[in-house]
Each structure stands twice: as C-alpha cells, then as structure tokens.
C-alpha positions in Angstrom: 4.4 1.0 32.4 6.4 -2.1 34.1 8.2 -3.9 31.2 10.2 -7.1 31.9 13.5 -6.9 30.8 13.6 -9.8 28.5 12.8 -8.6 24.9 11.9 -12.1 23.9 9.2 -13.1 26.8 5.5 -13.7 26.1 4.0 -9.5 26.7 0.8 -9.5 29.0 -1.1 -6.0 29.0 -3.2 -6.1 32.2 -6.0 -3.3 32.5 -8.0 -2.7 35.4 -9.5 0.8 37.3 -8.1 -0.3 40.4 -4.7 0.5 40.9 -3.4 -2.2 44.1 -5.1 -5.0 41.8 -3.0 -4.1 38.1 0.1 -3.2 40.7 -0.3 -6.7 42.2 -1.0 -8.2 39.1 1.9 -6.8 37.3 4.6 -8.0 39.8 3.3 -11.5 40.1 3.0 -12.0 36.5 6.3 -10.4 36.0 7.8 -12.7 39.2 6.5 -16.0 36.4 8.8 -14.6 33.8 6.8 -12.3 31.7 6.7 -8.8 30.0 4.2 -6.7 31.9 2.3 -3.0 30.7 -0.5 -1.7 32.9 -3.3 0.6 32.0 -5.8 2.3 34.2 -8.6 1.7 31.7 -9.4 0.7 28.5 -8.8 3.9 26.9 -5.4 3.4 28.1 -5.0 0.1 27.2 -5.9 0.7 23.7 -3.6 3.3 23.1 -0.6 1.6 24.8 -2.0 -1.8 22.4 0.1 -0.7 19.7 3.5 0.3 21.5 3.6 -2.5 23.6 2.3 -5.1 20.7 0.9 -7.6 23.9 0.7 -11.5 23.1 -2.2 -11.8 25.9 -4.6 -8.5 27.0 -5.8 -9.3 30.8 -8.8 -6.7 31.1 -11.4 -5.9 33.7 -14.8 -5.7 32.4 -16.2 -2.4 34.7 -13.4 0.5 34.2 -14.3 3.8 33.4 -14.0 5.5 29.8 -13.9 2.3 27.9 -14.7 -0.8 29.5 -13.7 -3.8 29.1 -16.7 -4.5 26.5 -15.9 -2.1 24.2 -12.1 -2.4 24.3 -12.8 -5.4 22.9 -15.3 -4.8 20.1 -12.7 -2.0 19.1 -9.5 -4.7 18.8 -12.2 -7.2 16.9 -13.0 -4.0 14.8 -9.2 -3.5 13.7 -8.9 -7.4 13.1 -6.7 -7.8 15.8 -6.2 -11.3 17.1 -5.0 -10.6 20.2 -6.2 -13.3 23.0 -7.8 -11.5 25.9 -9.1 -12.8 29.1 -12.1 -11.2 30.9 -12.1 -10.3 35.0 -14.8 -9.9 36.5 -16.7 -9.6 39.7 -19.1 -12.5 40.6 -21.9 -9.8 39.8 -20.7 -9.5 36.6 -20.1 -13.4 35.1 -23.0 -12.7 32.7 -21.3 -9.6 31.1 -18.5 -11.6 31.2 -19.9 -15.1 29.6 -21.9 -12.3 26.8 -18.7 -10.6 26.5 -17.0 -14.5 25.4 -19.7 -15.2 23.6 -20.4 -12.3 21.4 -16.5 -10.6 21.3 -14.8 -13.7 21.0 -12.4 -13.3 24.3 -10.3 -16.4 25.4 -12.0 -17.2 29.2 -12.8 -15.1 32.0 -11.8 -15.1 35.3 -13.7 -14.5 38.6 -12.2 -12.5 41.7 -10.5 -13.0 44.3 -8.1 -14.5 41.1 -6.4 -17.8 41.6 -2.6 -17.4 40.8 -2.8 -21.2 39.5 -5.3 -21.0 37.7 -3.9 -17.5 36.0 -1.0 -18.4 34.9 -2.1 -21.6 33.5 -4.8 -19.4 31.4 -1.6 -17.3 30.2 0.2 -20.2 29.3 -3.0 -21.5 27.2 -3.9 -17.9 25.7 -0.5 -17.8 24.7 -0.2 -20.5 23.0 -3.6 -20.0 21.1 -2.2 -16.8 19.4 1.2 -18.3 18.4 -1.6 -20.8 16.7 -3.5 -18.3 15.7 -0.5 -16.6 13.9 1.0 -19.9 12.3 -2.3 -20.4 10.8 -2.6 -16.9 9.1 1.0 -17.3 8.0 0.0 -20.8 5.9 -3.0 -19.1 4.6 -1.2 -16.5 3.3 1.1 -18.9 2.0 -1.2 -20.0 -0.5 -1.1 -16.6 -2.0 2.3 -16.5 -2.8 1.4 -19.5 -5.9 1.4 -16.9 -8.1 -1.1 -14.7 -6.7 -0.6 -12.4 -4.3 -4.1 -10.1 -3.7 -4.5 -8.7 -6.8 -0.7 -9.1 -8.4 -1.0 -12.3 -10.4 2.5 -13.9 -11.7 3.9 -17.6 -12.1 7.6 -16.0 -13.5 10.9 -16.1 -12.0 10.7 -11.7 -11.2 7.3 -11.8 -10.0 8.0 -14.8 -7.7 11.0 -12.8 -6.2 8.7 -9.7 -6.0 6.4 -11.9 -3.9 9.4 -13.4 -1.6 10.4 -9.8 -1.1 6.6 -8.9 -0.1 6.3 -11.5 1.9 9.7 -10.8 3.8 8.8 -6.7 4.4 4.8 -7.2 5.0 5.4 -8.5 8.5 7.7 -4.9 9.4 7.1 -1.8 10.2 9.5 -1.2 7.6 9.4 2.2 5.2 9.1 0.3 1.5 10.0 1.9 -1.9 8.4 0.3 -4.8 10.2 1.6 -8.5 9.1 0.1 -11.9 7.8 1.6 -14.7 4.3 3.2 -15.5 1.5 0.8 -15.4 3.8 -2.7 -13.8 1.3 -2.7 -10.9 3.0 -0.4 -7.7 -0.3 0.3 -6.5 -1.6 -3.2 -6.3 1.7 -4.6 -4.6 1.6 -1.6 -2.2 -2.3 -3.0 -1.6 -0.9 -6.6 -0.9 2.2 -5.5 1.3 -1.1 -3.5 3.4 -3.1 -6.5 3.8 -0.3 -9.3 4.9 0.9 -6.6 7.3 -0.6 -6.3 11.1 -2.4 -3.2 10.1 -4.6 -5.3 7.6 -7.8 -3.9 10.1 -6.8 -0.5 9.2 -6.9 2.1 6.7 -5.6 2.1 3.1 -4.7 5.6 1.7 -2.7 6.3 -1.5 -2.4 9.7 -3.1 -1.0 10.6 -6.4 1.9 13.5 -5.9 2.1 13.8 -9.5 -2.1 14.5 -10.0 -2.3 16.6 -7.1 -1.8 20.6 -7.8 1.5 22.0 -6.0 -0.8 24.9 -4.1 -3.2 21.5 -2.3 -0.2 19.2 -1.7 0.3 19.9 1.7 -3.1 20.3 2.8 -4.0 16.9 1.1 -1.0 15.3 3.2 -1.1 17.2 6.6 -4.8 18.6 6.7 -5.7 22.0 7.2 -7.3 24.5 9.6 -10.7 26.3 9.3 -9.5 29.8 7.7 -5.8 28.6 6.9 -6.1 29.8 3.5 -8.7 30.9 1.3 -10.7 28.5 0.4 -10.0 26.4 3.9 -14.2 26.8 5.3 -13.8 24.2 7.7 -11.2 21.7 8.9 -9.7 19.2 7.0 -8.2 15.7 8.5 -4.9 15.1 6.0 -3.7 11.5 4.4 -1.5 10.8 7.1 -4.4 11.3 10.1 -6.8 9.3 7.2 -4.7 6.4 7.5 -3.7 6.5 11.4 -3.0 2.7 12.0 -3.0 1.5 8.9 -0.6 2.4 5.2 -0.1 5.4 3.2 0.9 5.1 0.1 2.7 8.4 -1.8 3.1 7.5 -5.8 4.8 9.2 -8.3 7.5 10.2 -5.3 9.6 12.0 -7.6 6.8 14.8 -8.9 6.1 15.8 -5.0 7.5 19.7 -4.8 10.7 19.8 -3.0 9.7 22.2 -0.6 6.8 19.9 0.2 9.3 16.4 0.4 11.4 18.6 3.0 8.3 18.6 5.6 7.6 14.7 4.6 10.4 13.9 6.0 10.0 15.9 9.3 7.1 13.8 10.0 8.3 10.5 8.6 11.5 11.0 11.3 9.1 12.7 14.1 5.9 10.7 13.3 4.0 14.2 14.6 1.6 15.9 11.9 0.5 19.7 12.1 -2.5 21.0 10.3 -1.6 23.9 8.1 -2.6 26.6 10.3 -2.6 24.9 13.6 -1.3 25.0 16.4 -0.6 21.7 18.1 1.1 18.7 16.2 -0.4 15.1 16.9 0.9 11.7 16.8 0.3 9.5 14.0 1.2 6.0 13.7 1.1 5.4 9.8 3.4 3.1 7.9 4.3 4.6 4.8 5.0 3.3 1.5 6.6 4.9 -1.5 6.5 4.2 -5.3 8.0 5.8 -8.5 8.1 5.0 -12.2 11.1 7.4 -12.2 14.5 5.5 -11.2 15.4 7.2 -7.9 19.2 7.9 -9.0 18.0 10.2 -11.8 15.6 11.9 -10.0 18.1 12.2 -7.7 20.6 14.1 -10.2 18.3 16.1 -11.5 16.9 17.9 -8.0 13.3 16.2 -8.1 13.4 14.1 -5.2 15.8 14.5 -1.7 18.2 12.4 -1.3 18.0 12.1 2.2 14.5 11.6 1.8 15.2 8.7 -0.8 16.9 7.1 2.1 14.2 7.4 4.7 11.9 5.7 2.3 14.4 3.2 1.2 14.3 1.3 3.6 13.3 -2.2 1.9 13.4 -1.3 -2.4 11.0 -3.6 -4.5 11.7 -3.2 -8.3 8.7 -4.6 -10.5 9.9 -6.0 -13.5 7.4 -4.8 -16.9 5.5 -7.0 -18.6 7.6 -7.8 -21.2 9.9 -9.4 -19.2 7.6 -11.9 -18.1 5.4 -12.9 -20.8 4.9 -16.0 -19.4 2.8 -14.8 -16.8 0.2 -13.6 -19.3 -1.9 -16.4 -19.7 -2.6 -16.2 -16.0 -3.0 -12.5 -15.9 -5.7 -12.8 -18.5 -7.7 -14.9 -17.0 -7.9 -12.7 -13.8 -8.7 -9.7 -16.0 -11.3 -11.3 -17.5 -12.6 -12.5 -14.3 -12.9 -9.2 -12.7 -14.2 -7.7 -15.7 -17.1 -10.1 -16.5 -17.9 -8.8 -12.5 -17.2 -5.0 -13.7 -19.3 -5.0 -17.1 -21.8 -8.0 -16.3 -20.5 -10.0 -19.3 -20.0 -13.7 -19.2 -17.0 -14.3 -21.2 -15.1 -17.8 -20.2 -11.1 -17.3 -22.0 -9.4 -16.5 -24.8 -8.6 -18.1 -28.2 -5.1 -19.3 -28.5 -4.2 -17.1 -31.2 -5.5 -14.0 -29.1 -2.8 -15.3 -26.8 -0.3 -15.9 -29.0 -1.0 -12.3 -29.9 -0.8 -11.0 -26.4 2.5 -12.6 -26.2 4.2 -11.0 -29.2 3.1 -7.2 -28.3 5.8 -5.7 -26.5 3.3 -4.0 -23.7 5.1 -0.5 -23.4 2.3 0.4 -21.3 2.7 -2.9 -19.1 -0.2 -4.5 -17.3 -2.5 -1.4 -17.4 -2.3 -1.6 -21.3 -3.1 -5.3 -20.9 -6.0 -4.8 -18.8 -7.1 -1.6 -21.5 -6.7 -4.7 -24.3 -8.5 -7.0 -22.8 -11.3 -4.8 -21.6 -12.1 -3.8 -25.0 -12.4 -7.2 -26.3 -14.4 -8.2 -23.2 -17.2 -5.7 -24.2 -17.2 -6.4 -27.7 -17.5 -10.3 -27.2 -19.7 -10.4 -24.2 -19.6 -13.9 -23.7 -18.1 -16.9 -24.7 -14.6 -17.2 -25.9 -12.4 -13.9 -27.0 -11.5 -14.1 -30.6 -8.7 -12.0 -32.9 -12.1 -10.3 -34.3 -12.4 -9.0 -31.0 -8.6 -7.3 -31.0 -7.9 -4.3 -32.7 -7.3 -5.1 -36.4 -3.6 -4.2 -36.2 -3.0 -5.5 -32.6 0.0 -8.1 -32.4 0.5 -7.4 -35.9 4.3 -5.8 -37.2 4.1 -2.2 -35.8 3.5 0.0 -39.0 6.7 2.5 -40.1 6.4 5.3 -37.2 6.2 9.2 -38.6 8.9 10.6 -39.6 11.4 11.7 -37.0 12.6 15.3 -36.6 15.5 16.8 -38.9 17.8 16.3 -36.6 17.1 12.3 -36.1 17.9 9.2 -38.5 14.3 6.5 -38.7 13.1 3.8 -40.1 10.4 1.1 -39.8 12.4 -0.4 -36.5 12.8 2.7 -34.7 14.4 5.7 -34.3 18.4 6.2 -35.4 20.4 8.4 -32.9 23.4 9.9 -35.1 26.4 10.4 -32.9 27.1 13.5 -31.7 23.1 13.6 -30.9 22.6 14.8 -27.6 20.8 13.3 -24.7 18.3 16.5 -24.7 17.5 16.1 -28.3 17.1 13.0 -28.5 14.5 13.0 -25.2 13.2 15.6 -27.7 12.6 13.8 -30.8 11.7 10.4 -28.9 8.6 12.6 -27.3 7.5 13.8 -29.8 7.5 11.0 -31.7 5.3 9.1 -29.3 3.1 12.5 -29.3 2.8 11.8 -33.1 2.1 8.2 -33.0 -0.7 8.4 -30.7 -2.4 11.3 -32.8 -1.3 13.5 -29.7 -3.0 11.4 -27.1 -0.6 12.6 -24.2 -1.9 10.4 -21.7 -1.4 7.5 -23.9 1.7 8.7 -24.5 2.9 8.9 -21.0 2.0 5.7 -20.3 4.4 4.6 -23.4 7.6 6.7 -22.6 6.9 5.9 -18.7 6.7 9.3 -17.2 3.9 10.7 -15.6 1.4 13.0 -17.8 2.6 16.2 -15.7 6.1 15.4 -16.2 5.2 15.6 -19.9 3.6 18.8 -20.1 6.6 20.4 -18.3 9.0 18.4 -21.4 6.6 20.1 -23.7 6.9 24.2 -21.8 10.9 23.3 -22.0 10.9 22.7 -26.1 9.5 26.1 -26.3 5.9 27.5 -28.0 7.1 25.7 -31.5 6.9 22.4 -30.0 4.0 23.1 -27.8 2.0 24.2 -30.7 3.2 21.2 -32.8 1.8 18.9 -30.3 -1.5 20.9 -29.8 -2.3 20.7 -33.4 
C-alpha cells in the first residue's frame, strides 16, 4: 500500500492486475496531492475497502479473482456509496458502459489514460460523494423530529438521546446503552446500526441473560465439528454473523465472567477462535452493549469486569423510562397502533382522549414494552375505529388497589411498602420481590419486567431466600 501522508486528503484506491500501470498510477495521483492504496485485484481491493475507507475506487474491469464487475455489485450489495470509475481497454467499452449502466459507477476511462482528463474525473467523483454524503446526512435529519427508526419521542431526554445517536452513529465507536427493562435499548441499538456506515451490513443482537452459561461461548465465538458433544458440525458465532456490520450483547451484566474475560480479548484483538479450532480470524464488527442493570452495581457486586465496562464505554447512552416523559405518549401510541393494525390486520385509526388521559396517569413500571402490551390488547379487542376505555382493562389507569400484605418483617399500606429503620438492604430486596411475585399472582416474567431485572436474575434472588421462599413463590 502507498498512503499519502496527509490524513486529510481526498483517498483514491486504484486496482488493476497489472503491476507498472497501478505503480504508475499511484505515484502520479499521489504527485496531484492525494492518498493513494493499490490492489492487485478486486479481491484485494475489497478487503483493503474497509481499512483504507477510499473517497474514489479507480478499478480495472479484467483482473483476475474478482473483476472489476463484481467488485462492484459487491460494494452496491453492502450499500456502499463509494464513487468508482471504470478502466478499460478499447475492447472492453461495452462491459464498461453495461458496467455504468447496470452498477451505477461514476465514468469510465479508456487506455492509454489521459492524465487531464483523470484527474479532472477525480476532482468530479470526489465531489459527487461529499454530495452524496450531505444528502444522506439531511435525510437522516428528518428522523431526528422525534423519530429516530423505530424510537419515537418529542421530549426534552429522548431528544438528547437522539443528539447523542446522532453524534456516535457516524464512529466506529464501542457504545453502552443502560436504562431500565423495557425503555427501548434494542431499538436505539437498531437506529445507531442503520445511521452508521455499516447500514449494508449485518444486524446481530443476542441476549446474555437468555442464553444457558454451557452455549454462551459457542453462540458468540462459534464452534468446531466435535468440539464438544453435541458440536456435529461447524458453527459460524455472533461475531463472524455480523462481520461488517453491529453486534449487539444485552443484558451485559448476566454474561458469565469467565465468558466477559474472552469478550474482551477479541474486542482489544478483533481476532475470533472457534471453540475447538485452531486458527483465529479477523473480524471487523462494531459492537454495542446494553444493560438494565446500572454498570456501578454490577460492578460491586462481581457480575460484570470492570475493565471490560471500560472497553465498552466508550460512548454511554442512558434511556430515560417512560414515566419521565409522558409527554411523548401520544406519539408513541400512534406508532404502536400503526404497526400493529400491520401486525394483526386491524384497522383501528387512534385513541379516545380519556384512553389517553389514562395512559398518561399509569406510572409504566414496565416502560414502553408495557405500553405496547396495553395497547395491543385494546387493538385486538376494538379492531377498528377509535380505542375506547371499554377496550382498557377495567382497572387500568384507575388508583392501584391496596397491594398484599408485606412480609412480617416490613411496614405497608395502600401507597406502598414502609421500610422500618434498621431494615436492611437484603431484606428489603426481599420483601420488595416478593411482593411484586404476589401482585402479579406469581407471573415472574411480569414481575421482572416491574422490578427491572432480568427473569434469570430473578430465579437466582429466589435460590438465595432459600426452599421457604422458593416454595412460597411456586405456590
């Protein structure tokens, strides 16, 4: 490769089979003031794409490998917007002109090549991308009114969550997003993906906290034929599954330690081994993180790394919960409602301003994923037209009735739960769970949702109480 050394000048990627012609190309190019990479093909060429990040691709059409055809279907593939111009042969200016036509590159250029007429194609090339590029970043503008993909908000948090998106999405940055259960991580993680560069490739999230501790690695790393039992064939991992694109790791915190500890080997390496293999291999994967525990405490209490807290940490985005912006509810709804008359085939058009009024009382302990469970119910029960407060739940919005009765230990009433001094932090993490086991008639998932943690990190709260506990919350 034969950089420039200016790290601000245009970057021209030139790749062509014939080594005195990229040579020569390369050094005049360079002598008109910009950054020059070579590649011998366009195998080459597209792996050196994303290291050298080109403003302008100069290919030849007939290399072997990958020619310059397919190079370019594969950057259209990925959505890349890079401007290319086509060399050619003057056998070849109809695979060239097919090659404008149908792969959308910039020009082409016959040899012997003109150096006048080059560098004036550069010049013009150039500037189409840094057009190109101004007019995604207006169109993505428009999605920072309020919506942002599928995160919907009007309110003073969520329009700082979508200023802090819109700073980070751009990076290669490592992003941690913290919040609490059901506030949407996923869906910003989703939005961050598609502003970014690597918006052509590959989405992955998995959930450490749904995934057993024995498949955690082989879900993340992959595995070899006969690595363990069970392991009858290879298995590509998360990270090779979203090469070029985001992976997203949620619920951080409930990822085994010992597993977190070979996370960040490859986060600081970016080289993956299969579990039982041999060879490691690159992987170029931005990687996004996202708890509903906050980080400190997880911290303190030996569930995640700290050093690998700061890896990830990069760029923090904290999601405020729903009822901290009620505001933004009426416009939440009506995306719900849209996407659900698309889900369930209803037609319903709004909601009655009661039914809103309603919505904007509840306190929404299980945040927008308890909004969307609301409004999903009363979508299928309506159908069509306008959701009424027949639709609701008879109690919903209504004054909460008096919870059970708390533990011995505990002090309640109708407005909660009284903590006597001298209570400590343990029991009253006790009694608080159990309560909430109580009051949802031992629904634990629903009660995970409402006390924030995930539904494995509730089960393990349960085994700590002891068999007495357990059994009062199986019965």
């Amino acid at each position: 490769m034969n950089e420039s050394q200016s790290p601000n000048a245009t970057r021209i990627l030139i790749a062509d089979d014939e080594e005195n012609q990229r040579v020569g190309l390369a050094s005049m190019i360079s002598g008109w003031g910009f950054a020059t990479a070579t590649a011998f093909d366009g195998q080459d060429a597209w792996e050196k794409i994303s290291e050298f990040e080109p403003h302008v691709l100069l290919t030849d059409v007939m290399m072997p490998r990958m020619d310059g055809s397919e190079l370019l279907r594969r950057l259209n593939s990925s959505g890349s917007r890079i401007p290319a111009i086509v060399i050619t042969a003057f056998g070849n200016i109809e695979t060239a002109l097919t090659t404008m036509h149908d792969l959308g590159a910039f020009w082409f250029l016959e040899k012997p090549i003109q150096p006048r007429v080059l560098r004036f194609l550069l010049e013009r090339a150039t500037q189409h991308g840094r057009l190109a590029e101004e007019a995604e970043r207006l169109h993505r503008q428009l999605a920072y009114q309020g919506v942002l993909g599928e995160v919907v908000g009007n309110s003073e948090p969520m329009q700082q969550v979508f200023s802090l998106v819109r700073q980070v999405a751009p990076t290669k940055a490592a992003v941690l997003i913290t919040g609490e259960s059901g506030t949407g991580k996923e869906m910003v993680a989703r939005a961050i993906h598609q502003l970014s560069p690597r918006n052509g490739g590959p989405f992955v999230a998995i959930n450490c906290a749904a995934m057993p501790e024995t498949l955690m690695e082989s879900e993340l790393f992959g595995h070899e034929k006969g690595a363990f039992t069970g392991a009858v064939e290879r298995r590509a991992g998360c990270f090779e599954l979203a090469q070029g694109g985001t992976l997203l790791l949620d619920e951080l915190a409930e990822m085994p330690i010992g597993t977190q500890a070979k996370l960040l080997r490859v986060l600081e390496d970016s080289r993956v081994r299969r579990l039982g293999g041999k060879t490691e291999m690159m992987v170029d994967v931005r990687v996004i993180a996202a708890t509903n525990r906050p980080p400190e405490e997880a911290i303190k209490k030996g569930m995640l790394r700290e050093d690998l807290y700061y890896r990830l940490n990069v760029f923090g985005i904290e999601l405020p919960p729903l009822r901290r912006r009620l505001d933004d509810i009426p416009a939440l709804a009506e995306a719900i409602v849209r996407d659900l008359n698309l889900k369930h085939g209803t037609r319903v058009t709004g909601l009655d301003p009661e039914v809103l009024a309603r919505l904007q009382r509840h306190n929404w302990p299980g945040n927008v994923r308890e909004l969307r469970n609301v409004l999903e119910r009363a979508n299928i029960v309506a159908g069509s037209g306008t959701i009424g407060v027949q639709h609701l739940p008879a109690t919903f919005g209504m004054a909460a009735a008096t919870p059970p009765a708390p533990p011995a230990s505990m002090g309640g009433g109708p407005d909660g739960i009284h903590i006597p001094v001298g209570t400590t932090v343990e029991q009253a993490e006790k009694s608080l769970i159990l309560m909430t086991l109580a009051h949802t008639k031992n629904n634990k998932t629903r009660a995970a949702e409402i006390l924030g943690i995930s539904l494995k990190t509730l089960f393990n709260k349960l085994k700590e109480y002891g068999s007495d506990s357990a059994s009062a919350a199986e019965a």
